[in-house]
N, C-alpha and C positions, 0 to 999 in steps of 0.2 A: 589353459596356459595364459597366462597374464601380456596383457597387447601391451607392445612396447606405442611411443607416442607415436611415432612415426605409420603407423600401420593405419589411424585413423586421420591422417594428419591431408592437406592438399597443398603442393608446392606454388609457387609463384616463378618464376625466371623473371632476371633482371638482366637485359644487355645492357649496362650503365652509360656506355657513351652514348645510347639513343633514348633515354630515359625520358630525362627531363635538365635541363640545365639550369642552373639557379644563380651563374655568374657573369651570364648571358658572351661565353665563348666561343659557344657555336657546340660544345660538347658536352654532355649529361654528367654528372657530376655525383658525388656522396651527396651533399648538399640537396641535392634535386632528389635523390632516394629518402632523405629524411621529411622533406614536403610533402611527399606524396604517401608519406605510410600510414595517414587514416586513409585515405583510398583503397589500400591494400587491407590494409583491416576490415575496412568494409565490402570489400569485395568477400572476405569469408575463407581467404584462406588462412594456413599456419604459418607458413617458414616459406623464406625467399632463398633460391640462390643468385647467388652473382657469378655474373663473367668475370675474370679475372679482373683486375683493379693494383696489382703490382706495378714495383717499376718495371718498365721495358722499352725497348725501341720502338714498337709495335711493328716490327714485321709478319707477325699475323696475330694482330690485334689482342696482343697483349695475352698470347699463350708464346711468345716468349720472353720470357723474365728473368731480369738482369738482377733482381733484388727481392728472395721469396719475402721479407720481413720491412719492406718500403711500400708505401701506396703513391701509385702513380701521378706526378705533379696537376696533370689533366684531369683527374677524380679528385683530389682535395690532397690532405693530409693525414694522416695515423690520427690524431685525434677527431677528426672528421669522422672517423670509422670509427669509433673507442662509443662517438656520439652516435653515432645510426646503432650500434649493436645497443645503449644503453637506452635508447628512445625504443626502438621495435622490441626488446627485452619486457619495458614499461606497458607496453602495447598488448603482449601474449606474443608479439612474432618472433619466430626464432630466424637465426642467419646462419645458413652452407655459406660455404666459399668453394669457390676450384680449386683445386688441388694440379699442380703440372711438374710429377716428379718424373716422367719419361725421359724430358730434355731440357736445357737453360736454354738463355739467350748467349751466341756467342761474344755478346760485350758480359754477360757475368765476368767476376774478378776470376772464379775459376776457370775458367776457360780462356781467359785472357793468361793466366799464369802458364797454362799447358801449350800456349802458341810457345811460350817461351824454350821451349826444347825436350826432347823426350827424357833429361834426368831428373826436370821437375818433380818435384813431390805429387802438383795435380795433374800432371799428366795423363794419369791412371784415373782420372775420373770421368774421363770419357773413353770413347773406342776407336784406338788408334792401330794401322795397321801397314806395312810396307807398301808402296805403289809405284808408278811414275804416272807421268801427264798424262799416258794414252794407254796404261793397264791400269786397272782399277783391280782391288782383291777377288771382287766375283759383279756379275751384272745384275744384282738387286738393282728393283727401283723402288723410290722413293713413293710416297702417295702422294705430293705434289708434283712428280715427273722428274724423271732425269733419274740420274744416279744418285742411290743411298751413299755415295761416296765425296768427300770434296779434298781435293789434293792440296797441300800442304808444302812449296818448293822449298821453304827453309830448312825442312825434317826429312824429305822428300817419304812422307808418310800421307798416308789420307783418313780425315776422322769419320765417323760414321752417324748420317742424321736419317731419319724416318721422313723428316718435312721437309723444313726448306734450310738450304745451306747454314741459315742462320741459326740453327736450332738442331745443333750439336748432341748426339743423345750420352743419357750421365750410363756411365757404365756401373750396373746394380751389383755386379762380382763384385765390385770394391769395399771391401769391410766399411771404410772410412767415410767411403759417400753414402752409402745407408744412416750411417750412427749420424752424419750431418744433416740427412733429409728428416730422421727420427726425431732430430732435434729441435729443425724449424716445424713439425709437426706439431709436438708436445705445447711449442712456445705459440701457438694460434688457438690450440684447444684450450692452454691456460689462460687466453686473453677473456678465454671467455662464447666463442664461437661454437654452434648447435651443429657441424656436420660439414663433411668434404663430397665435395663431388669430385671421383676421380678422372681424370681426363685420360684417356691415352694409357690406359694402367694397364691393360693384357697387351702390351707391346714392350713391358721394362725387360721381359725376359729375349735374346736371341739364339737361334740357332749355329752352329760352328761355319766359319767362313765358305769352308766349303759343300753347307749344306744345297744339293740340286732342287730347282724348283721343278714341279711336274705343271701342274694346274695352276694354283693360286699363286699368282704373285707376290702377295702379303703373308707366303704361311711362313717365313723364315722369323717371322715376328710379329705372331699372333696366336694368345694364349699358349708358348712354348710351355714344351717340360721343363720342370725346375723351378716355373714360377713361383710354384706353394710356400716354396721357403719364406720368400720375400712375401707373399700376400699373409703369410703367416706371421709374421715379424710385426706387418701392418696391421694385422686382427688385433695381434694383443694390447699393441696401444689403442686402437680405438676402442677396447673393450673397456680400457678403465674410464670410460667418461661416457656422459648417455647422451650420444650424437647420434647422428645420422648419414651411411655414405652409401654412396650410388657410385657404381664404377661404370664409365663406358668404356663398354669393354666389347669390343667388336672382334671375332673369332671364337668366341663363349658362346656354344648353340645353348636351344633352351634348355637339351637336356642335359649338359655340364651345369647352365646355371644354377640347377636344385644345389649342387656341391659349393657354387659361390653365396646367394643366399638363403640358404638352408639354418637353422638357427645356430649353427655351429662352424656356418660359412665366412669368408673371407669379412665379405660387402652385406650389407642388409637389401640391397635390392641393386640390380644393372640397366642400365639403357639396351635395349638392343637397336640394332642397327637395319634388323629387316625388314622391317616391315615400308617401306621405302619401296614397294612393286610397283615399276613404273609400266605405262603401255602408251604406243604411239609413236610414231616418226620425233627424231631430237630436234629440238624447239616448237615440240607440239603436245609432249607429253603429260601425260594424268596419271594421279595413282590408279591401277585398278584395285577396284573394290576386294571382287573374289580373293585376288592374291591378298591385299591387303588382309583380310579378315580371314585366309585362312593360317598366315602367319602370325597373327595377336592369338587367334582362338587356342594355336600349339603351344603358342607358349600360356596363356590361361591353362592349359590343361599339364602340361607339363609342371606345371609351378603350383597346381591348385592344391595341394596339401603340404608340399615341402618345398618351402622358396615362396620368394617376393617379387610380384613385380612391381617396375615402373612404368608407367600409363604416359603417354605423351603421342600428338600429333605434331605440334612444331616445336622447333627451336632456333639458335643463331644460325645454323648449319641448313635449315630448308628453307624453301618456300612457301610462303605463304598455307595453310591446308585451306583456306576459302577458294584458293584459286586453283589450285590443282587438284583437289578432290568437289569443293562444291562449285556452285555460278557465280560467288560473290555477293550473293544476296543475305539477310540476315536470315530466311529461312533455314540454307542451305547450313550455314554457321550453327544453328540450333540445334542440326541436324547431327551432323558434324560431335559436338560436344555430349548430345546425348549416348552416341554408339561408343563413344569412348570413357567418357566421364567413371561409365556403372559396373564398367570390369574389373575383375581383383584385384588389388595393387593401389601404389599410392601414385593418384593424379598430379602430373604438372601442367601449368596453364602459362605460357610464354607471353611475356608483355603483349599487347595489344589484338593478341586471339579473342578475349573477352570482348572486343567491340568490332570483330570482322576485318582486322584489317589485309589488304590485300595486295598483292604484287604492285609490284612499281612498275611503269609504261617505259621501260626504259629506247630512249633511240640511238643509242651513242654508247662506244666504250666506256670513254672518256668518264660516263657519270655512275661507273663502278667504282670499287675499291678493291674488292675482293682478289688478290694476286692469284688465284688458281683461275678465276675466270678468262682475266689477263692473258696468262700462259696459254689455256686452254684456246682463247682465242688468237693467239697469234700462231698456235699450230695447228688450227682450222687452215690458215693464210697459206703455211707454207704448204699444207697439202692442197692444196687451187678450190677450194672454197669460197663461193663469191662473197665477198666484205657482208651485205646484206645477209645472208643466210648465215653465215659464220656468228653475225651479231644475234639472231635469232635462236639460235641454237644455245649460247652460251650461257642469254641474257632471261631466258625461259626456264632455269632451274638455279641459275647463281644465287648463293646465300645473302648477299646484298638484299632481296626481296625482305629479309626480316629484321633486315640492320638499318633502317628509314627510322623516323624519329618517332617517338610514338604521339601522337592523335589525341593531344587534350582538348583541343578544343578548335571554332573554325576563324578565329583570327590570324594574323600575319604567323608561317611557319606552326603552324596546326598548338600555338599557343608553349611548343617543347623551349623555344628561344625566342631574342627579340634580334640575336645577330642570324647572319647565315651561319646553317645546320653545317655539321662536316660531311653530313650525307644527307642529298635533297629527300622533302618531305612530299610523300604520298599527295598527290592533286586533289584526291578525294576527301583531303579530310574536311571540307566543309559538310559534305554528306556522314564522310563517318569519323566520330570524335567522340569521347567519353561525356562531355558537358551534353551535348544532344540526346544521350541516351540515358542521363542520369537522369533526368527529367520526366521520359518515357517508359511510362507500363510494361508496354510489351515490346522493350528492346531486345537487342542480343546480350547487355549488360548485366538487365534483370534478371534476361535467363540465365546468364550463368550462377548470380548470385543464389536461384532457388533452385538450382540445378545443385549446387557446391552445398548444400543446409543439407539435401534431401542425402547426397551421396554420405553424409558421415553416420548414418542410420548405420545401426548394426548388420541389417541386412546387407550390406552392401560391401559394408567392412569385413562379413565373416562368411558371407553364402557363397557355394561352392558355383563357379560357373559352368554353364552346360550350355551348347551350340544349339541354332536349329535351324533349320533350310541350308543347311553344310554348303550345300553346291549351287545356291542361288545368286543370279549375279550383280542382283544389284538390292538386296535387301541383309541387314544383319538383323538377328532376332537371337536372344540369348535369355535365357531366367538364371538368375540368382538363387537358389534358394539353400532357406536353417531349418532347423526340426519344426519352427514354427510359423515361418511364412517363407513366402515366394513374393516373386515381381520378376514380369517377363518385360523384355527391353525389346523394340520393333521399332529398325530405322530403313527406310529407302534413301538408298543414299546415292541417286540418279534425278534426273531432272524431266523422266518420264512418269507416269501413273503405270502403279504395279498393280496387280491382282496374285494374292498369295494364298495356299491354306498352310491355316497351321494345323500344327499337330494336335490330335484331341485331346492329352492330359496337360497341355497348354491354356486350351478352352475353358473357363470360368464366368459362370453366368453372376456370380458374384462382385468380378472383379472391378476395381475399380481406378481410377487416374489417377498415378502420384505425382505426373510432370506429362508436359504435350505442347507439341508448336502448331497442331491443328485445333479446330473448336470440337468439346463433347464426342471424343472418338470412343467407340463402344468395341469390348471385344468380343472377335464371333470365329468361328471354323471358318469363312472365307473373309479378308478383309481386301477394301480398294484403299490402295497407300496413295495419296496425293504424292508430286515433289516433293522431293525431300521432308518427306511427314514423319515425324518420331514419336512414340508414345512411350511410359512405363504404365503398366498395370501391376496391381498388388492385390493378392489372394489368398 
């Protein structure tokens, strides 16, 4: 079967306002992504996406959008972008964009038109329902807190948001608001753009008002029945152009995803949301390993002949993985990218992963941004939580951790601006910074760059994965293999020394080192894994 580009391809993530800035405002810019795309090129990967870059208010950071066909006055201009797609085009790089058809911003004009009374025309493009102040249609909550509901005393109706008050969701029943989502669709793919990342897209569907929740909070709007229509509406436009889209789609187990992407599927590949197994007291927590790796491994198996996955450790949404999975060290980092880099699927790599960047020290609310942390921590307060721990707790997983600036170099503001950043820059970037490690052999830079040549080998693109030490706890060990070669992958991913065996049709006296963050590691039936020591072997 003939491999679509994407199957061979490695993503880049771009959160633009932490980029790089080029107009020295304090905020990363289009401009600032056109600078830096030999970096990106040489880094070795294909196609970037971007954070949203629309107009918005940014009450959460520009996944609500007042304008899907404007780009944000804080990112540049539509030709600003017309330039970054025609320069990275020049390049081989291709450009995703997000995609946020779940909900607008309530300053869109439609939504502004529907405030205006329920005989409005757009009234109907959101979800509006009888209420008063103090009865709400049902006790959904929302995934930012509070009520899925915000009351309306003009109409005396209440619309219905997923997030935050601001962020109204479009009602997908509506003939008229599909054929207008379909249409700023078309009118992005015609501009010329390689792929949607869909946001929030197994939540466009809901359940009837008075659906009761049992268990899950989220299941009245997550991967509902009925969806298919509407993912199917979306297949067929994205079929007639050779893009690429990733839906995250959280409520999609792995083994629904075979039916999303499956060659016949919705999406060509989805983010899952699980593998996020946290262990520890809150404000002290780590991924665990085991969980961790036994949730990628199900879905590697679940997806190994039919379906795609997406490969990722961070993004805008987590923390840092050097700090809650490794020690911060550029071993741990190597570590890190090799257990993930070599599994099925097409790998993303989030700004500044490639050079270790790490949590922020934060001491103060105050130097968040993040409104769920905010929240979160003021209803630490109201439950008698001491201030101190309250801020420990919040400030220990907050997505802020990956929205600091990114780490070019170790002059004044890690060299991203010459003003103050809109979000303070990481202390360490004198130690860690891409100019330092462009320089060094054996950076964490380097490796990912031979890490990311070695990954687009056929092997790697087409061998079937298979587990090994299933129930170990602190080692991943998996082979690839095609009818005509294998490569076994062994990571300790602790910061103690393991002693393993493997299994004996594993063992090749032949075998040989395609990638290693130890010196000359030999493989044998019993091995001693340093810290966070990783090898491939091929035989």
């Amino acid at each position: 079967m003939e491999r679509k580009w994407w199957e061979t391809a490695i993503g880049y993530q771009i959160y633009p306002r932490s980029f790089y800035d080029s107009n020295n405002d304090g905020i990363g810019d289009l401009q600032g992504i056109i600078a830096k795309l030999p970096y990106i090129k040489d880094l070795g990967v294909d196609f970037i996406w971007i954070n949203p870059i629309y107009a918005s208010p940014n009450v959460d950071n520009g996944y609500d959008i007042s304008d899907y066909q404007a780009i944000h006055p804080d990112f540049g201009t539509m030709e600003d972008f017309k330039e970054l797609l025609t320069k990275a085009h020049d390049l081989g790089l291709k450009i995703v964009m997000d995609l946020v058809v779940n909900h607008t911003s309530d300053q869109h004009p439609w939504f502004q038109e529907a405030l205006k009374g329920k005989d409005n025309p757009y009234r109907d493009y959101y979800l509006w329902a009888d209420a008063t102040p103090d009865r709400m249609p049902n006790d959904w909550q929302s995934f930012f807190g509070g009520s899925t509901w915000q009351y309306d005393e003009k109409s005396k109706q209440a619309y219905f948001h997923i997030f935050a008050p601001e962020q109204p969701d479009l009602n997908w029943k509506n003939p008229k608001v599909r054929e207008e989502i379909y249409q700023m669709i078309r009118w992005w793919l015609d501009l010329g753009i390689d792929g949607f990342r869909l946001d929030a897209i197994s939540h466009i569907q809901k359940e009837p008002w008075d659906f009761k929740i049992t268990d899950n909070p989220w299941a009245p709007f997550m991967n509902v029945a009925g969806i298919d229509e509407y993912m199917q509406d979306l297949k067929g436009i994205f079929d007639e152009y050779p893009i690429v889209t990733i839906g995250e789609a959280s409520g999609v187990t792995s083994k629904k995803a075979v039916k999303w992407t499956n060659r016949e599927g919705y999406l060509d590949m989805i983010f899952e949301l699980e593998h996020q197994v946290r262990e520890g007291q809150p404000g002290h927590e780590r991924i665990n390993v085991l969980g961790w790796k036994k949730v990628v491994s199900r879905w590697q198996k679940d997806l190994n002949a039919n379906g795609w996955n997406a490969l990722y450790v961070e993004n805008h949404d987590n923390p840092r993985i050097n700090s809650i999975l490794g020690n911060e060290s550029e071993q741990s980092a190597k570590a890190i990218a090799t257990a993930f880099l070599f599994m099925k699927g097409t790998p993303f790599i989030y700004q500044g992963q490639e050079i270790g960047m790490t949590n922020f020290p934060f001491t103060s609310v105050e130097q968040l941004d993040a409104k769920d942390s905010y929240s979160h921590y003021q209803e630490l307060l109201k439950q008698g939580v001491e201030p101190s721990e309250a801020l420990q707790q919040i400030c220990h997983w907050t997505r802020d951790h990956s929205r600091t600036p990114m780490q070019w170099q170790d002059s004044d503001e890690a060299g991203f601006s010459q003003a103050q950043p809109w979000l303070a820059v990481n202390p360490n970037y004198q130690e860690i910074n891409v100019a330092e490690q462009e320089e060094r052999p054996d950076s964490l830079l380097n490796f990912y760059k031979q890490a990311i040549q070695l990954r687009k080998t056929p092997l790697f693109v087409d061998g079937n994965y298979e587990l090994h030490l299933a129930g170990h706890p602190q080692v991943i060990a998996y082979t690839r293999n095609t009818a005509e070669q294998s490569a076994l992958v062994l990571v300790n991913l602790s910061d103690q020394e393991v002693v393993v065996d493997l299994p004996n049709r594993v063992v090749q006296p032949m075998a040989k080192v395609m990638l290693a963050n130890v010196t000359e590691p030999k493989l044998q039936k019993r091995m001693t894994l340093a810290p966070f020591a990783a090898m491939i072997f091929e035989y």
